[in-house]
C-alpha positions as CSV (number, residue, x, y, z in Angstrom):
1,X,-10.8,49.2,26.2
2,X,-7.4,48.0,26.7
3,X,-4.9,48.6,29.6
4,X,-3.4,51.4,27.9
5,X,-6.5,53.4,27.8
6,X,-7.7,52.8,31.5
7,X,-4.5,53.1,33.3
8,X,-3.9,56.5,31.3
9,X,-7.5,57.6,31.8
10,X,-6.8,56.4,35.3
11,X,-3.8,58.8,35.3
12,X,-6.6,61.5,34.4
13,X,-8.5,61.5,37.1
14,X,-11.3,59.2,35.6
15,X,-12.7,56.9,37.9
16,X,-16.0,55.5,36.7
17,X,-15.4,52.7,34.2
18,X,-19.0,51.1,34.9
19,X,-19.8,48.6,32.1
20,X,-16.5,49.2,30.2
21,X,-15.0,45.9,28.5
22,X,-11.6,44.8,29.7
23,X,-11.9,41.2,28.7
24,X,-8.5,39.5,29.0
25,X,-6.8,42.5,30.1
26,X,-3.5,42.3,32.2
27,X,-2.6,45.0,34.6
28,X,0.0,44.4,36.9
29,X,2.0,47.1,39.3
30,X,-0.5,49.3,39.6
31,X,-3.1,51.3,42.0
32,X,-6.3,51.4,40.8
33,X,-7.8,52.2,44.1
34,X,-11.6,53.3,44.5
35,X,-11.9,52.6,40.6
36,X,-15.7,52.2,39.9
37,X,-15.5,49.0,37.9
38,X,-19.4,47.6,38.8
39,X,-20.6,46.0,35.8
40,X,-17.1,45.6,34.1
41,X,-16.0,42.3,32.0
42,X,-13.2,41.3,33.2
43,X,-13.4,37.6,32.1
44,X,-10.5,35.7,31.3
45,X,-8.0,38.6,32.5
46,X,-5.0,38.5,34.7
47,X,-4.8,40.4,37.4
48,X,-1.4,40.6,39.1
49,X,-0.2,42.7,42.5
50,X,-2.3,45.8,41.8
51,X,-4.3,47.9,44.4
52,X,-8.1,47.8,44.5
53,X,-9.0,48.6,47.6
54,X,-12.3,50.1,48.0
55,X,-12.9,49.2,44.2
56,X,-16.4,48.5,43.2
57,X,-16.8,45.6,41.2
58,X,-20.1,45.0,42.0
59,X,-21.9,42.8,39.0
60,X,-18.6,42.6,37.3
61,X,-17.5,39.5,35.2
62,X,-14.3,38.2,36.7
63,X,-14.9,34.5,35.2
64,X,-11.7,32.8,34.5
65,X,-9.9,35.7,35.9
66,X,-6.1,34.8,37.6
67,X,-6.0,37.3,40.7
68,X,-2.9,37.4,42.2
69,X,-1.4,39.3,44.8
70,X,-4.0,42.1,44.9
71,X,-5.5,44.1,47.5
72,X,-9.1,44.2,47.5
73,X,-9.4,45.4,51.2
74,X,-13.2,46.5,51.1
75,X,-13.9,46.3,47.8
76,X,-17.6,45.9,46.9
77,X,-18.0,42.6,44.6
78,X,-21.7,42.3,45.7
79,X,-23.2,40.0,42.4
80,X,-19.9,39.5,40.9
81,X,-19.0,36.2,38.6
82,X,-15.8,34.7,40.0
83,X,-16.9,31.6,38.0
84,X,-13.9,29.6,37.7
85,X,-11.4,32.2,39.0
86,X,-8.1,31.5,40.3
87,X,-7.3,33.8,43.8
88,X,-3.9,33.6,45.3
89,X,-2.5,35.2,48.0
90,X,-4.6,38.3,48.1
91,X,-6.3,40.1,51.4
92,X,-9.9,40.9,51.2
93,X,-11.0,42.1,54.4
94,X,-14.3,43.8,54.6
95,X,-15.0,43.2,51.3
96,X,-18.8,42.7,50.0
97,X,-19.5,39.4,47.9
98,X,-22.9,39.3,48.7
99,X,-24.8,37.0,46.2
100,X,-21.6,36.3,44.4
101,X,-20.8,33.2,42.4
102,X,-18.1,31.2,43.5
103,X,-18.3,28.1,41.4
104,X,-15.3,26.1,40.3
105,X,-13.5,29.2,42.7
106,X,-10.3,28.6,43.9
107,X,-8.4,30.7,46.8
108,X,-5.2,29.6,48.3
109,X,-3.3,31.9,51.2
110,X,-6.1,34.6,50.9
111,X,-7.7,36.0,53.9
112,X,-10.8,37.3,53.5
113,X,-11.5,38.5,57.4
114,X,-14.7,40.4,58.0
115,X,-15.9,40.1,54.3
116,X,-19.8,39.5,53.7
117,X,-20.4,36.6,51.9
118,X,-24.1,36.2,52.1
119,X,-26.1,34.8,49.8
120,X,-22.9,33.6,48.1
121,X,-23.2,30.5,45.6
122,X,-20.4,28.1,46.1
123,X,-19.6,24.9,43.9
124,X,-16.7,22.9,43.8
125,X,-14.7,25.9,45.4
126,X,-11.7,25.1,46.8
127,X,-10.0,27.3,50.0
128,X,-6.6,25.9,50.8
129,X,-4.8,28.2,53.3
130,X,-7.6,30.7,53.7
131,X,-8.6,32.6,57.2
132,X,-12.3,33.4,57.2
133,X,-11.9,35.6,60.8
134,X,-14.6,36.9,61.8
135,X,-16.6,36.4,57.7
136,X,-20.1,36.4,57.4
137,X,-21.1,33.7,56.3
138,X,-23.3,30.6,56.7
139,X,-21.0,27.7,57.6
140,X,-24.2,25.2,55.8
141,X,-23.5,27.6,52.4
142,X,-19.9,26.4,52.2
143,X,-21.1,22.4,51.7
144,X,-19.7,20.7,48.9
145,X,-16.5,23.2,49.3
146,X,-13.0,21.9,49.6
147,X,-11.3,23.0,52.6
148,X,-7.6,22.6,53.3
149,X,-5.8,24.5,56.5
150,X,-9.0,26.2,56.4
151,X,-9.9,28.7,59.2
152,X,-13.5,29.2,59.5
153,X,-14.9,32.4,61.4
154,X,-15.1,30.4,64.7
155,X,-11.5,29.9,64.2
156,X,-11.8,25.7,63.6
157,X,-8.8,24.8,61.1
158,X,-10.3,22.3,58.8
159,X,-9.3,20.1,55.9
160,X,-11.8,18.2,54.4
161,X,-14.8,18.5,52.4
162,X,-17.9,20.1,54.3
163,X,-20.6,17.3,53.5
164,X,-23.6,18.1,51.4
């Protein structure tokens, strides 16, 4: 499917797009809000100042991806592969990444307040600029990370790498 298709079936009324293939798609200026994406390849695309709030994206394929300036306030990305994605200055409060993959990840000026991140798997992830407030998450899950102006949930600012 190409951006053409989804933003005009979008436009419809459609909101299920579970499974649909959106490899390297780029969408940009728009609100996609509750879109049901769970399952969705979205590898290699570029995602740019668009609204996903309460999107589910849960077991979707965002590997490579280049998200920028979104709003995933309370999406659900429960199982999703952000394998070697690229987040910049987007807010994801409350969203789910439970049993995520956040391998060669990096976030810089994010905030991902209140958002579950259990059972997430990080590996050389990289959080520069990032506020955790209040996150759930295991601060012993996030060693081998690379923090920099780093707030953690207990409100620490760090810089460094958490130790293995």
């Amino acid at each position: 499917m190409d951006r053409e298709e989804l933003l005009r079936r979008y436009a419809a009324g459609e909101r299920d797009f579970t499974s649909a293939n959106l490899r390297r798609v780029e969408l940009q200026y728009v609100s996609l809000s509750g879109i049901n994406l769970s399952g969705v390849d979205l590898s290699e695309a570029r995602l740019f100042r668009i609204d996903l709030r309460g999107a589910n994206l849960c077991g979707a394929n965002l590997a490579d991806t280049i998200i920028e300036d979104v709003d995933l306030r309370g999406a659900n990305l429960c199982g999703a592969n952000l394998d070697g994605t690229q987040i910049r200055r987007s807010s994801m409060e409350k969203a789910n990444f439970e049993n995520a993959i956040f391998v060669r990840t990096g976030m810089d000026d994010s905030r991902i307040d209140e958002a579950n991140l259990r059972g997430v798997i990080f590996g050389e992830t990289f959080f520069t600029r990032c506020v955790f407030g209040d996150a759930i998450v295991d601060i012993n899950e996030l060693r081998g990370c690379y923090l920099t102006q780093t707030s953690l949930p207990d409100g620490e600012i760090v810089t460094n790498v958490i130790q293995d």
